[in-house]
N, C-alpha and C positions, 0 to 999 in steps of 0.2 A: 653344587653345580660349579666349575669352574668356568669361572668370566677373566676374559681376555681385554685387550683394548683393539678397537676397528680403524687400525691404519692411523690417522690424524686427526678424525674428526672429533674424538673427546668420544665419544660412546663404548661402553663397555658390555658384549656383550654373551651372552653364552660358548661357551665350546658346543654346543650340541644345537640348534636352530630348528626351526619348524617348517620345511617345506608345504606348502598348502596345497602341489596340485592336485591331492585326491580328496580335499575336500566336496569338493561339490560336483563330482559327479566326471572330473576328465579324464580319466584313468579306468572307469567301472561303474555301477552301480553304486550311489550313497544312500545315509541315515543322516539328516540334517541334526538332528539329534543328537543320535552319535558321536559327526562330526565336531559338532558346540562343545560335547562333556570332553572331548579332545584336545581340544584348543584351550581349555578354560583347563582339564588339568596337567597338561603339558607347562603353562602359566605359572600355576599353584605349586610344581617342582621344580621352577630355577629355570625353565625355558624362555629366554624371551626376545627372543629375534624370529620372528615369523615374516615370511617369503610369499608372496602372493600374484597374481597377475589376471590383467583381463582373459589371457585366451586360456587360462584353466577352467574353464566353463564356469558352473558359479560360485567358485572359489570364493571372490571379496566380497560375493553377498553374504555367505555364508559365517567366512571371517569377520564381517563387519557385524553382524546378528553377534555371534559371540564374545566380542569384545564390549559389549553393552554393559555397563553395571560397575564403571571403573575399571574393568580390565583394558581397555585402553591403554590409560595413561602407564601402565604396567611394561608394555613392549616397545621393540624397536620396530617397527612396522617398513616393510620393503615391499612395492610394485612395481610396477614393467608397464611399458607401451613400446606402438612399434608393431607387437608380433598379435596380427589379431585370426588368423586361421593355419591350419598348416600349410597352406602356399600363398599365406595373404599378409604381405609385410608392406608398410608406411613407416617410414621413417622421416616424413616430412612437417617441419615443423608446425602447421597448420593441425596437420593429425593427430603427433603426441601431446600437443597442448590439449586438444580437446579430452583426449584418450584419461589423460589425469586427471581434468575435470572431471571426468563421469567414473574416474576411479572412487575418489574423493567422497560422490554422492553416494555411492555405494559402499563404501568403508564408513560411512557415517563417519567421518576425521575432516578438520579443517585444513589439515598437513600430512603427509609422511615422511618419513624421516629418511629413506634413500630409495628413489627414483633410481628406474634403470632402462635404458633401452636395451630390446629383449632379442637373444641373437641375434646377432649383428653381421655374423657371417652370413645371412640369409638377403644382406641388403644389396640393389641392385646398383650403387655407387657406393662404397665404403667411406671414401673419400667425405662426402660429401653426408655422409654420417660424423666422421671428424670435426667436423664444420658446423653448418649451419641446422644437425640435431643435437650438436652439443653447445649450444651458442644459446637454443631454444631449451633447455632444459635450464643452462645457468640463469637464464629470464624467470623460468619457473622457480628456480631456487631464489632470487632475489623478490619473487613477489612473496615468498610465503609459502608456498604452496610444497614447498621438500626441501629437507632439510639439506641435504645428501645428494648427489649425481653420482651413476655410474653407468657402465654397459656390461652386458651380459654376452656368453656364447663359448662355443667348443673348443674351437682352434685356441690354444696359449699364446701364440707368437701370434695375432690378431689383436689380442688383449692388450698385450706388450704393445704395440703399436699405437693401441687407443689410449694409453696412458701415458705416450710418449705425448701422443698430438692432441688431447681432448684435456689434459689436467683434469683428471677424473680422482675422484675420493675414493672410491668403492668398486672394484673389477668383480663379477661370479664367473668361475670356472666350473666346466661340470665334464666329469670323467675323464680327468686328467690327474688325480689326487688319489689314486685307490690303492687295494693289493695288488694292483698289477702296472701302476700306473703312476710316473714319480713325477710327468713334464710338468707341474705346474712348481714344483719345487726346485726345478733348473731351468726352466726358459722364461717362467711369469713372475718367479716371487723379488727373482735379480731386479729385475727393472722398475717392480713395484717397491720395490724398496726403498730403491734412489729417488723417485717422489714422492714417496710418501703416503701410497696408498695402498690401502686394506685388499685382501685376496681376499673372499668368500669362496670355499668348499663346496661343491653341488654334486650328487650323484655318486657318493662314494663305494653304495652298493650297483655302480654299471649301469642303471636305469635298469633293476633290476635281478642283472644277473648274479649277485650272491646275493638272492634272497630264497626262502622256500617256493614262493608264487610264481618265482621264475619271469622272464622278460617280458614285454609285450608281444603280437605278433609281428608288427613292426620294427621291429629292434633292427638295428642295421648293423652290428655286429658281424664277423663272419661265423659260421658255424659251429669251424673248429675250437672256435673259442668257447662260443656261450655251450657247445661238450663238454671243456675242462670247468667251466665254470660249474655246473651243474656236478660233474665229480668232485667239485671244492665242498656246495653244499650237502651231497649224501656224505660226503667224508667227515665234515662236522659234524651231521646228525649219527652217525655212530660212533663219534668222538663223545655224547651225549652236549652237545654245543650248538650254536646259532651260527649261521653263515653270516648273518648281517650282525651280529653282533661281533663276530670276531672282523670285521672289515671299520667299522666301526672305531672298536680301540685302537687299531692300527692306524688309523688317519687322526684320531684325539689326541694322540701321546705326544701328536707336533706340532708344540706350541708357537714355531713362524704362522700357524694358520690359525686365524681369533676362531673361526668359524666353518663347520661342514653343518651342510642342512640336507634332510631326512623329511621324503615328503611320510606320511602321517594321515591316519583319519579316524581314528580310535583310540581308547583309555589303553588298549592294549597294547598296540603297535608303539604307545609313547613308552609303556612301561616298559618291552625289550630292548626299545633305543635306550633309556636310561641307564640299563647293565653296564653299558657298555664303559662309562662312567663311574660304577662300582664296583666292576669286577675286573681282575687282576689277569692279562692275555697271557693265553699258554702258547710258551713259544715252542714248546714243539710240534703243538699243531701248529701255530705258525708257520712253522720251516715243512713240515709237510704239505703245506696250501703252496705254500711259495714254490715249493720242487713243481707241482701241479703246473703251476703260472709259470713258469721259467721260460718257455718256448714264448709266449707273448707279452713280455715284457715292452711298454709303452706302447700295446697296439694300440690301432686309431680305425675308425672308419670317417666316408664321406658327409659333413653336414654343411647343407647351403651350400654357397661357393668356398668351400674350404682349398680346394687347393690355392684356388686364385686368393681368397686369404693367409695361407701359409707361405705361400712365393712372395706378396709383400712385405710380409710381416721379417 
């Protein structure tokens, strides 16, 4: 496994992460089961930055069941508050205090090691996210309760902003880092760098789209795309290759980035994310992928108030 260092906080921690939201059931149908021998052997290979959050349905009960027995003290443990439906955001300090209390109870942990409030483009003052929900998490941080502060969300120049005004350790970006997709590596990593804080990787495979399973039905994507996306994966699978595995290497080989995280919910799913790790990427299927994606280089679509986040940012 190759371990990186997380910005400035002294933590070292996987190249490869553990996304959690399909543990418990937010994504599809689960195996709690399943999900356990996942987590525990994702763990047991070198994985050990696991991503978690209330609104993945029952992600940190799940995660918290399988971290029992010493795997705990094993990982770097990351949750979220803030985002608790898909059109139900608090960002008020009142609500993420509590929200981490009852993370807490449910992760069976006295602490976790970085806190995040959970996109943030979705908040109804940004501003005031800046403020007085990052003023309430550093309160949390100095009582014990996380190690770590950051925020999370889509837009990069949002990011950048919150790490201008919030002194934040820890930024997650998600599908801005992929094969098709470089802004986190020119609009977010510049500024994180000059304070000194860690980028975490999210959604390398689109939130979906180079994978074999294909997107959700909500994918907010335009069409045209998740088409070539979809000619990306038949084109690997007759290469005799993995779409997610070849998106994979391509985002690992960049070590400005400690960290891309891979949600996950099986022995199996850990083991194809791992290739990606041990196997050497062919670059001419790469440059055949790439010709593919050439027409959408850095697209983006709508999340939250994005645009009103991208105009201040």
């Amino acid at each position: 496994m190759q371990m990186r260092s997380l910005g400035r906080t002294g933590l070292e921690v996987s190249a490869l992460g553990f996304g959690c939201g399909p543990l418990g059931g937010h994504f599809g149908p689960y195996d709690k089961s399943v999900s356990i021998a996942a987590v525990r052997h994702a763990i047991d290979h070198g994985i050990n930055i696991f991503d978690t959050s209330p609104f993945y349905s029952r992600s940190e009960e799940v995660l918290g069941e399988a971290l029992a027995g010493g795997y705990r003290d094993k990982i770097i443990l990351c949750t979220k508050a803030g985002r608790n439906g898909p059109k139900d955001f608090d960002f008020s300090p009142k609500a993420m205090l509590a929200s981490l209390d009852r993370s807490l109870i449910t992760l069976a942990t006295d602490r976790v090691d970085v806190w995040f409030a959970h996109d943030i483009e979705f908040a109804s003052d940004v501003e005031s996210v800046f403020t007085e929900t990052a003023d309430a998490m550093r309160r949390a941080q100095l009582a014990g309760k996380c190690r770590f502060i950051g925020m999370t969300g889509y837009p990069p120049g949002l990011l950048a902003r919150a790490i201008e005004r919030a002194r934040l350790d820890v930024v997650l970006n998600y599908c801005h880092f992929s094969l098709t997709n470089s802004q986190m590596l020119s609009r977010l990593l510049p500024v994180a760098d000059q304070h000194g804080t860690a980028v975490v990787n999210a959604s390398a495979l689109m939130m979906g789209l180079f994978s074999r399973k294909g997107p959700p039905a909500w994918h907010s994507a335009p069409q045209p795309f998740k088409d070539a996306c979809r000619m990306v994966v038949e084109l690997c699978q007759q290469r005799g290759a993995d779409a997610e595995v070849l998106a994979l290497q391509y985002v690992l080989r960049q070590p400005r980035v400690p960290c891309t995280l891979v949600g996950m919910c099986s022995v199996a799913e850990v083991d194809t994310n791992l290739r990606a790790l041990d196997t050497t990427l062919n670059a001419g299927l790469l440059g055949d992928v790439q010709k593919l994606l050439a027409p959408f280089t850095d697209i983006e679509w709508g999340s939250g108030n994005w645009l009103e986040s991208n105009r201040i940012a």
